[in-house]
C-alpha positions in Angstrom: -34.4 13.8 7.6 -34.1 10.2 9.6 -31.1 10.4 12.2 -28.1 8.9 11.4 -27.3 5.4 12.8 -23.4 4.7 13.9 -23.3 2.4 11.5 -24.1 5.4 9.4 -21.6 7.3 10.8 -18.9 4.8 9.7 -20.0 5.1 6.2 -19.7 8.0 6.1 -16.5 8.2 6.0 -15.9 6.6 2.5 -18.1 9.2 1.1 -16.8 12.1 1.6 -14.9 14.0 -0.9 -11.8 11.5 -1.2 -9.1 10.0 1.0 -6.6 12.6 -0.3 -9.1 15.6 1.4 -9.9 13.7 4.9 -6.2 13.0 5.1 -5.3 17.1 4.6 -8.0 17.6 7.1 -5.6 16.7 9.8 -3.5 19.2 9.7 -5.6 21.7 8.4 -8.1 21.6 11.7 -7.6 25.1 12.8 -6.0 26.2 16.2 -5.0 24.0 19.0 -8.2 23.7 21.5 -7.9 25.3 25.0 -6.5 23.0 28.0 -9.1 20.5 29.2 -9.7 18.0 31.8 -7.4 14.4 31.2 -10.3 12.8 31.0 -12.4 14.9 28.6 -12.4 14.5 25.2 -11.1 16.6 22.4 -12.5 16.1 18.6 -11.2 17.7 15.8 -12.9 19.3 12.6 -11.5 19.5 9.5 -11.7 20.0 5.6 -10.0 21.1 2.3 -8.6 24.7 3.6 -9.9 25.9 0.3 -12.4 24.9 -2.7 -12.7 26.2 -6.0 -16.4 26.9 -7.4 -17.3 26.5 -10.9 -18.7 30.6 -11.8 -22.4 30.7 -12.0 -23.6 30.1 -15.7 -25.0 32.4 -18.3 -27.5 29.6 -18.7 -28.4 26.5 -17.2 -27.9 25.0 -14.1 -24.7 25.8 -11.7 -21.9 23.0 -11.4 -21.8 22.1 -7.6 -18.8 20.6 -5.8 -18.5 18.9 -2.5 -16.5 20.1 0.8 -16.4 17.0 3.0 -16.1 18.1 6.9 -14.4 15.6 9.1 -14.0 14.7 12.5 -10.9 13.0 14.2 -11.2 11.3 17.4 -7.3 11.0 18.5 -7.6 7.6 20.2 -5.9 4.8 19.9 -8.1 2.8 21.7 -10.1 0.9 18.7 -12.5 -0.8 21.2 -13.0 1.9 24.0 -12.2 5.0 22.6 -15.6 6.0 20.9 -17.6 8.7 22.2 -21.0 7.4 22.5 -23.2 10.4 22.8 -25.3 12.9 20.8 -23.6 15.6 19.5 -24.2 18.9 17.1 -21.9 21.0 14.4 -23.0 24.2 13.9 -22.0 25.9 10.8 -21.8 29.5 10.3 -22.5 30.2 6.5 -22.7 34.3 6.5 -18.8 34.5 5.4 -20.4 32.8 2.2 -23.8 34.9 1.3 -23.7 36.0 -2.1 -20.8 33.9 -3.0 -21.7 30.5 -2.6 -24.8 28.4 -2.2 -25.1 25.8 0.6 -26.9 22.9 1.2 -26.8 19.6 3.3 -27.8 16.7 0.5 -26.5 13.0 -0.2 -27.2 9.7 1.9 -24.9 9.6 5.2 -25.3 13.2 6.4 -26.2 14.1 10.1 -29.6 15.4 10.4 -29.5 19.3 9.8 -31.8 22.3 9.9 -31.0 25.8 7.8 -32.1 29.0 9.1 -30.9 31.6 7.2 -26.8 31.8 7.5 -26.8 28.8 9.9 -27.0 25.2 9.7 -27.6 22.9 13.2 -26.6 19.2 12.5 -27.0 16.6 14.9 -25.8 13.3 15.2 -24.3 10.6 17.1 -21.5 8.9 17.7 -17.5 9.6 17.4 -15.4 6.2 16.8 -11.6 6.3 17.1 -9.4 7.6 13.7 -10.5 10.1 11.5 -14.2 9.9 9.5 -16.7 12.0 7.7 -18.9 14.4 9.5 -20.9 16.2 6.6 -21.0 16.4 3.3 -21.8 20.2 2.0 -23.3 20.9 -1.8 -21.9 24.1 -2.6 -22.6 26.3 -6.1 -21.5 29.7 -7.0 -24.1 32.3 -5.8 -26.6 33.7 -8.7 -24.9 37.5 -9.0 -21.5 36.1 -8.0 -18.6 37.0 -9.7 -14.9 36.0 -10.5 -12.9 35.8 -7.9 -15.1 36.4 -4.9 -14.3 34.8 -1.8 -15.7 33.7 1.7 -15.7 31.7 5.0 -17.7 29.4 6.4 -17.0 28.1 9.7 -17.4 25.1 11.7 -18.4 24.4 15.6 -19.0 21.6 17.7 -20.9 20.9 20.7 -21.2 17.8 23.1 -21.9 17.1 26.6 -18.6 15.7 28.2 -16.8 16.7 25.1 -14.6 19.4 23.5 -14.4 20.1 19.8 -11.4 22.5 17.9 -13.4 24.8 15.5 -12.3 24.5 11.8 -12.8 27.3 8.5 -12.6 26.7 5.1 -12.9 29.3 1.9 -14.7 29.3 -0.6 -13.9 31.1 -4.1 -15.8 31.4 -7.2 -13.3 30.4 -10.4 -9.6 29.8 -9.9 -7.1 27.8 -12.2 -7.5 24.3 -13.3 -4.6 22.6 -14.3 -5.2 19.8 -16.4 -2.6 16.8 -16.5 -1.8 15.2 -20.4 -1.5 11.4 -20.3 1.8 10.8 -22.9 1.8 7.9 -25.0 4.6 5.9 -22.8 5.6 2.7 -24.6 4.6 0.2 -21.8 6.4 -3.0 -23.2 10.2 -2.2 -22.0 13.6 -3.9 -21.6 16.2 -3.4 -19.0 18.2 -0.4 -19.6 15.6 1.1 -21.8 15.1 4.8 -22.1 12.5 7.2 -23.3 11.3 10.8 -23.1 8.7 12.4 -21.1 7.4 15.8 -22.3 5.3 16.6 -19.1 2.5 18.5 -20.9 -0.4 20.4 -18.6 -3.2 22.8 -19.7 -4.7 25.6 -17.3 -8.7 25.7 -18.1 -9.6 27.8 -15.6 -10.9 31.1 -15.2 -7.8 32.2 -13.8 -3.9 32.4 -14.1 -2.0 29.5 -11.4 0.8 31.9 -9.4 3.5 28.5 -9.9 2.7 25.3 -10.2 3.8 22.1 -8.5 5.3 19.0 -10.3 5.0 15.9 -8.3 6.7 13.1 -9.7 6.4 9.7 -8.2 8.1 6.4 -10.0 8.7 2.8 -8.4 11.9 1.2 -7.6 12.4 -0.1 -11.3 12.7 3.1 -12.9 14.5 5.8 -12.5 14.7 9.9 -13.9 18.6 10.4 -13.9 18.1 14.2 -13.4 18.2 16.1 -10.3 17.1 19.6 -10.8 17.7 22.4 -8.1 14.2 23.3 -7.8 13.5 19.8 -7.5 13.6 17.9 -4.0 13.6 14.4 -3.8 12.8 11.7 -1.3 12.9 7.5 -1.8 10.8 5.4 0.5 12.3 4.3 3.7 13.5 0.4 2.8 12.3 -1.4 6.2 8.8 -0.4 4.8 6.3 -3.1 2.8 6.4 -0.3 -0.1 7.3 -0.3 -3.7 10.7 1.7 -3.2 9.4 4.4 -5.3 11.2 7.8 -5.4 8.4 11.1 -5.3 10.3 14.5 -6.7 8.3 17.8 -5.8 9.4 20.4 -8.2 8.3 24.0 -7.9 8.1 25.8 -11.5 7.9 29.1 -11.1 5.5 31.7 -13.5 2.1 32.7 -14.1 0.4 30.0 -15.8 -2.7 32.1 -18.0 -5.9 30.5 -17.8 -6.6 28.7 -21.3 -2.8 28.1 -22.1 -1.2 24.6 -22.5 2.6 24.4 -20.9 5.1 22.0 -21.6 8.4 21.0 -19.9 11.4 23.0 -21.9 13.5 20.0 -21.9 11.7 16.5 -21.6 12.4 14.4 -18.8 13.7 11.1 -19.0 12.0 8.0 -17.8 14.7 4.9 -17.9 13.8 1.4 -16.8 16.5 0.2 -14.9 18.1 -3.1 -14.6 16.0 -4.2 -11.5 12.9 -3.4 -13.0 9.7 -5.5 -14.1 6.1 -4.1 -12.7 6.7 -0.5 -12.6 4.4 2.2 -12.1 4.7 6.7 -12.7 2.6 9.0 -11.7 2.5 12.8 -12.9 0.8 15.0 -11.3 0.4 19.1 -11.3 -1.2 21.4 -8.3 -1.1 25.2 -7.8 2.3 26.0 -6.1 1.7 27.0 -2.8 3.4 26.2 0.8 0.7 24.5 2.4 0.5 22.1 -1.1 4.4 21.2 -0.5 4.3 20.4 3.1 1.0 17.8 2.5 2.4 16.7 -0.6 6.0 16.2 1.7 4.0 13.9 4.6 6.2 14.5 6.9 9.2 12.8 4.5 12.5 13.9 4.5 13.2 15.3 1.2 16.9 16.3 -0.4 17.0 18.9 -3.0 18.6 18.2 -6.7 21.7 20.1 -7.7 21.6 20.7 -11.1 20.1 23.0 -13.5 16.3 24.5 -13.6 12.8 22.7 -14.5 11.2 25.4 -17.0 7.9 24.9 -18.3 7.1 27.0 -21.7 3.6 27.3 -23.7 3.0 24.3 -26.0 1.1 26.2 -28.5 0.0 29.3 -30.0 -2.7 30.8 -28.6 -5.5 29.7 -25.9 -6.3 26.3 -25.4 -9.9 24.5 -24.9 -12.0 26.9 -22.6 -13.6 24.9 -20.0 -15.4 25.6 -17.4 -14.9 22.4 -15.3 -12.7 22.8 -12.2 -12.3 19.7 -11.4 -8.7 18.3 -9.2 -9.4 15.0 -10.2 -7.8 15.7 -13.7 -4.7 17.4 -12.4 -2.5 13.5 -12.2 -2.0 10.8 -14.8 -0.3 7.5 -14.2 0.8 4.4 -16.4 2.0 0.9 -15.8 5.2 -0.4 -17.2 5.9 -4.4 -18.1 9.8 -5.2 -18.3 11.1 -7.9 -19.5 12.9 -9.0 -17.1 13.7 -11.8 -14.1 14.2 -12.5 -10.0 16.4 -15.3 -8.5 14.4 -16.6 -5.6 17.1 -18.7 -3.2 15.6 -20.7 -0.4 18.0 -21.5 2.6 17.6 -23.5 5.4 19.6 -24.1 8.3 21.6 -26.8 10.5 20.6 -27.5 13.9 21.2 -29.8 16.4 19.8 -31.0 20.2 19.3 -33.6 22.1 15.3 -35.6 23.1 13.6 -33.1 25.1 15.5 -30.0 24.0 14.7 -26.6 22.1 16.6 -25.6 19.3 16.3 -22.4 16.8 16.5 -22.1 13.5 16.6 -19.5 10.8 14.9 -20.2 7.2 13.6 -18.4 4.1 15.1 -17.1 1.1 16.6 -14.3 -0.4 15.8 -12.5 -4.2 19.1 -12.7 -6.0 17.8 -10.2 -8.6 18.6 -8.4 -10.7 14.6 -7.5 -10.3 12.5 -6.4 -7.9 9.0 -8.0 -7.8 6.0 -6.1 -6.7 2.1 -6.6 -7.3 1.4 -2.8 -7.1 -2.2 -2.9 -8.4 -3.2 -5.9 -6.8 -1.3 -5.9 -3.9 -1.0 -9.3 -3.5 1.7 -11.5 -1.6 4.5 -12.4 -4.4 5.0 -15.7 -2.8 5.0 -18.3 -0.2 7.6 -20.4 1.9 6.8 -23.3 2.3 8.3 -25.3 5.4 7.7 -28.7 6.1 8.6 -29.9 10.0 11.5 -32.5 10.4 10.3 -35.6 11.5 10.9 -35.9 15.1 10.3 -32.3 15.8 7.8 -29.9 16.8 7.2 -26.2 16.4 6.8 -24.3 19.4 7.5 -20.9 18.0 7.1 -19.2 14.5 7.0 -16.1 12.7 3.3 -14.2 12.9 3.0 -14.5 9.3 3.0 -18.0 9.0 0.2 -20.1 9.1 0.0 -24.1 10.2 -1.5 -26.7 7.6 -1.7 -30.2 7.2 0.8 -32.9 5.7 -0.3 -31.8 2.3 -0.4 -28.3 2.5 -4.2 -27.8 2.9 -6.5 -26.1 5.8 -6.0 -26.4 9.2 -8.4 -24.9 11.6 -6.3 -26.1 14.7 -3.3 -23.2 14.9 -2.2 -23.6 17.8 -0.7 -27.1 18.3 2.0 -28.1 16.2 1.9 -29.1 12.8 3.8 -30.8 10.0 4.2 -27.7 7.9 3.9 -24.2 7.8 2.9 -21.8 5.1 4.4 -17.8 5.5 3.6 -15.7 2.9 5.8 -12.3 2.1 4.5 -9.0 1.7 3.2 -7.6 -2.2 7.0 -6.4 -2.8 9.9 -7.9 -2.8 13.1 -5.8 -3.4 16.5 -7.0 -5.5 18.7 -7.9 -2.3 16.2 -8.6 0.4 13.7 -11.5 0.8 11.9 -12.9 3.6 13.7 -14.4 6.9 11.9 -16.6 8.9 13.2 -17.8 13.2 11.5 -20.9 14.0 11.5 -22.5 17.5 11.4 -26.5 17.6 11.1 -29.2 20.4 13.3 -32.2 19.4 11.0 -34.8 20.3 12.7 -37.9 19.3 16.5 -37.6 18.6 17.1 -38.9 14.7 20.5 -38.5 13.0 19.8 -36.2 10.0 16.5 -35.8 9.6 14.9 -33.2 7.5 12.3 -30.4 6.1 12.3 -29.2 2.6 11.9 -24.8 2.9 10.6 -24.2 -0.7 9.9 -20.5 -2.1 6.9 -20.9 -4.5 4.1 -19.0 -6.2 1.5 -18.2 -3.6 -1.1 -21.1 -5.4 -0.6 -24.5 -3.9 -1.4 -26.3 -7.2 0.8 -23.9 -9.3 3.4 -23.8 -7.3 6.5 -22.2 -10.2 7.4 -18.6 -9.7 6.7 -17.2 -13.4 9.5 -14.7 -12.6 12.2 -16.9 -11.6 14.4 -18.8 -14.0 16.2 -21.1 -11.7 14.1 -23.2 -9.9 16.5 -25.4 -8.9 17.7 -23.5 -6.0 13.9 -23.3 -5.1 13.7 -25.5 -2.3 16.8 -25.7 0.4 16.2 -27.9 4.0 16.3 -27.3 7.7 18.5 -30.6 8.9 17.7 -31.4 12.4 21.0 -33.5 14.1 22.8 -33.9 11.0 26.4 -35.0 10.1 29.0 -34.2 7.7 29.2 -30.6 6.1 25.6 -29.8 6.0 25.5 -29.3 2.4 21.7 -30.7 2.1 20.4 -27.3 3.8 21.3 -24.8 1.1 19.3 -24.1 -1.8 20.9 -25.1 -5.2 23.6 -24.0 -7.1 23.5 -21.3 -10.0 22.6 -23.6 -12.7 21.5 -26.5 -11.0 18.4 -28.4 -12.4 17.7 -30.3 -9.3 18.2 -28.5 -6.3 19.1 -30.0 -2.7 16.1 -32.8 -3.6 12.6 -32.9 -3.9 10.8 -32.1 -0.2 9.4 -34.6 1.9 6.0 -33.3 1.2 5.9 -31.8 -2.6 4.3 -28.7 -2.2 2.2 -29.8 -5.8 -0.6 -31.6 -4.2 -4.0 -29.4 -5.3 -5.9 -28.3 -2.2 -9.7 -28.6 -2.5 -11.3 -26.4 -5.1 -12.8 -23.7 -2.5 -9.7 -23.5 -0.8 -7.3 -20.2 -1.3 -3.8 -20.0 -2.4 -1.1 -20.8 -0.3 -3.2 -24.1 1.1 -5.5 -21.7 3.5 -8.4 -20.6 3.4 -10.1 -17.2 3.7 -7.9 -14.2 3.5 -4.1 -14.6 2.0 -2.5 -11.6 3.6 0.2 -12.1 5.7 -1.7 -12.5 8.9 -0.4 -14.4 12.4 -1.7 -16.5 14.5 -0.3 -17.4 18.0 3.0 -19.0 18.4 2.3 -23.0 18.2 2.1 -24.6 22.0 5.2 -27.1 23.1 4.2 -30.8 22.2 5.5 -33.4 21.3 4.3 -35.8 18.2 1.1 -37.6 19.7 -2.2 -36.8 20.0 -4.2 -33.4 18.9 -2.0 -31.9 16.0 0.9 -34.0 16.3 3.4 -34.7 13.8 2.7 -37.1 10.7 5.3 -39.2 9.1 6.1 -36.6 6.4 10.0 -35.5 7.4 12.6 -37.3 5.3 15.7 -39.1 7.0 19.1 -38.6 5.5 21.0 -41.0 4.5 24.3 -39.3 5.2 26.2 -42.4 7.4 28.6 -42.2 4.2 29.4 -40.8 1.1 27.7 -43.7 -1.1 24.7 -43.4 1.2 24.9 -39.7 0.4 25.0 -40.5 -3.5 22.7 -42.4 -3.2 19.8 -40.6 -1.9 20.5 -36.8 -4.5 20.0 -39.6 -7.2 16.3 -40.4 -5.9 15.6 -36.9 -5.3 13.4 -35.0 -7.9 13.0 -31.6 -8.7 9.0 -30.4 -8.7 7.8 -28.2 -11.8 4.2 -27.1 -12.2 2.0 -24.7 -14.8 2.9 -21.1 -14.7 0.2 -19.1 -12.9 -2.2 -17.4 -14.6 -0.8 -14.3 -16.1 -4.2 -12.3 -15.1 -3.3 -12.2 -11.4 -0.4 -10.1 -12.7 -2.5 -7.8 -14.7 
């Protein structure tokens, strides 16, 4: 077998078993390793703590399943943390003779020799984080039998390195707990209710001792019940995540093997009055203490207080047979559409220096509701702000997230001087009540009474700019006025029914970028990535400041009057309803 490369090693990672096992491998790694040297590494194995094997077949071929072993380097240090040395796993496979078969197959695995009960693997290389070591083919043992169990156990070996040992069992048959998808109406309205008869089948070869109910639903819907032998837990709100709420519920009983169980009372699934993309997962597991605490992630969790979750037999008599135990059936989830909308309300902000000075300012916008928005399959930005400089002024400080482009909102490969507008994209969610604020730093380069930069909150597409969730446009687009006079009314968004906001921005963010550029008037990736903090300039040379801020008329009230009645309101086609699929 041809050594494995590093670059190898890093694939390997994707490859084994799934993200959900590698994750579990961390805390299932075995015991702490003995004291060491500060400067001497320690590497830790790991691994599903226990996998089921399909029994060995009257005829036919065995089923095999896969135990991915992995191996966590604790640094942090992305660029100097790897372990750049040769090193070997040694596996001990007598806990498993009779019971299982074992071998070392499938592209990305070290290079390994068998002698009877043992397995040598070599290979090189440990990079920082956790990644795939081996890949093992295990099948049920010819003369096996229902039920029978074993070890196999995991060492490692490397000069100028320590590695903790890890074990994992093996056990021929066991339950397999099959999830139901329900036939969800998907099409809702707020306030709209409907049942959800959790329904599971057990098709294994034997009985599950409990069973665990993991319920996970985003922010827009909501299961009004709270059962005692339920505990709950909502995602922390100062996180980019979807809000959801995740209910563990532990169902006591023995579950028979080819028996389908349903909930004794239905649960209710409601879409609340802030929802509109909405997702539910259902999942089932074998009860068990070490399945709560990974299922928990270290999540503070509250428990219900009312009555009991029950789950009765659906039908009379045995269901289906099948010998396929398999825990990628065990969780079903659907999408929900509601028909629903977001306020998006730009502000801007008033601020005022004199030629030579720094001043600060504070823009963005906030979602008035009553939805949330979130792309939770794509997990793309929901939108952009769009800022464009006051003429006169310079940026010499912005938000990471936001990105400098030209006058009309296309490239700019120079991101560190200042430009005449900025582009900040949010994160894929954003909640009812919260939205995206946004400190800029500018120089006042050459004192103007009342000049200003249009903020506008638009769809993350340049050339189609409208927010397909957002009914009021009109309070879209709100300005940052830079030495102003009067009350300052021109930097707020809007008002609630408004067809013509504050005025149309100095620089309509409508003009269509060049075909190969990306949304939001950049190109390459649209994730809210920073740049450095723009340089202190003034307007001249290298990335200065175009003619592109408006001046506002605001010596009088005519004057005033006079420039809201040349303002106009920009409008565009409604993105493309498949980048909300």
């Amino acid at each position: 077998m041809t050594r494995s490369t590093p670059r190898t090693v890093l694939h390997r990672a994707a490859g084994s078993l799934a993200a959900a096992g590698l994750l579990a491998a961390a805390s299932l790694a075995g015991a702490a390793a003995p004291a060491q040297a500060a400067d001497t590494p320690v590497f830790t194995l790991g691994g599903p703590a226990e996998t089921a094997l399909h029994p060995y077949p009257e005829s036919g071929e065995p089923k095999s399943s896969t135990v991915g072993i992995s191996l966590n380097n604790p640094s942090e240090d992305e660029e100097n943390g790897g372990f750049g040395g040769y090193f070997t796993l040694t596996f001990d496979l007598s806990g498993v003779a009779g019971v299982a078969d074992v071998k070392f197959e499938g592209e990305g695995n070290p290079d390994c020799e068998v002698t009877g009960t043992k397995a040598v693997c070599e290979d090189w290389g440990i990079w920082p984080g956790l990644q795939g070591a081996a890949d093992l083919l295990v099948t049920a043992a010819d003369g096996s039998a229902n039920g029978d169990t074993g070890t196999i156990t995991v060492t490692g070996e490397a000069e100028g390195a320590t590695f903790t040992p890890f074990t994992t069992r093996l056990t021929v048959g066991g339950p397999d707990l099959v999830m139901e998808r329900l036939p969800f109406k998907t099409e809702l309205t707020p306030g709209e209710k409907q049942q959800a008869p959790i329904t599971f089948a057990n098709r294994g070869t034997r009985d599950a001792d409990g069973v665990l109910l993991t319920l996970r639903y985003s922010r827009g819907l909501d299961i009004p019940q709270r059962y005692s032998n339920c505990e709950y837990t909502v995602d922390d709100p100062g996180q980019p995540d979807f809000g959801s709420t995740t209910a563990l519920c532990s169902v006591e009983g023995a579950f028979e093997a080819g028996a389908t169980y349903t909930l004794a009372t239905p649960l209710t699934l409601e879409a609340t009055e802030r929802a509109y993309y909405d997702t539910f997962l259902y999942r089932i597991q074998e009860d068990s203490a070490a399945q709560r605490t990974a299922q928990r992630a270290g999540a503070s969790f509250e428990r219900g207080t009312g009555g009991v979750l029950k789950a009765v037999p659906a039908k009379k008599g045995p269901a289906a047979r099948s010998a396929d135990l398999d825990p990628y059936d065990n969780q079903q989830d659907v999408d929900f559409r509601t028909k629903n909308t977001a306020d998006f309300v730009a502000y801007g902000d008033d601020v005022a220096g004199a030629e030579g000075s720094f001043v600060k300012a504070d823009i963005g916008f906030r979602n008035e509701g009553p939805a949330w928005i979130g792309h939770i399959r794509s997990g793309e930005d929901v939108a952009t702000v769009d800022f464009t400089v006051p003429q006169g002024a310079s940026v010499t400080s912005k938000p990471e997230r936001c990105r400098a482009v030209t006058a009309d909102g296309k490239y700019r490969e120079d991101q560190t001087s200042p430009a005449p507008r900025y582009v900040c994209n949010t994160s894929m969610t954003v909640r009812d009540g919260s939205g995206l604020d946004l400190p800029f730093e500018l120089r006042v380069d050459k004192a103007m009474v009342g000049a200003s930069g249009a903020v506008t909150v638009r769809n993350t597409w340049l050339q189609n700019p409208k927010l397909p969730f957002d009914p009021k446009p009109g309070n879209n687009t709100a300005y940052l006025v830079l030495n102003g006079e009067g009350d300052g009314s021109d930097s707020g968004g809007a008002t609630e029914g408004g067809d013509g906001g504050s005025g149309e921005p100095s620089t309509p963010p409508t003009s269509s970028p060049d075909p190969e550029e990306s949304e939001s008037g950049t190109s390459g990736s649209t994730t809210s990535g920073g740049s450095s903090a723009g340089t202190a300039g003034g307007s001249g040379e290298g990335g200065g400041l175009a003619s592109t801020g408006s001046i506002a008329l605001i010596a009088s009230g005519t004057a005033a009057a006079a420039l809201a009645a040349g303002l106009v309101l920009f409008t565009a086609a409604r993105r493309r309803a498949a980048r909300h699929s």
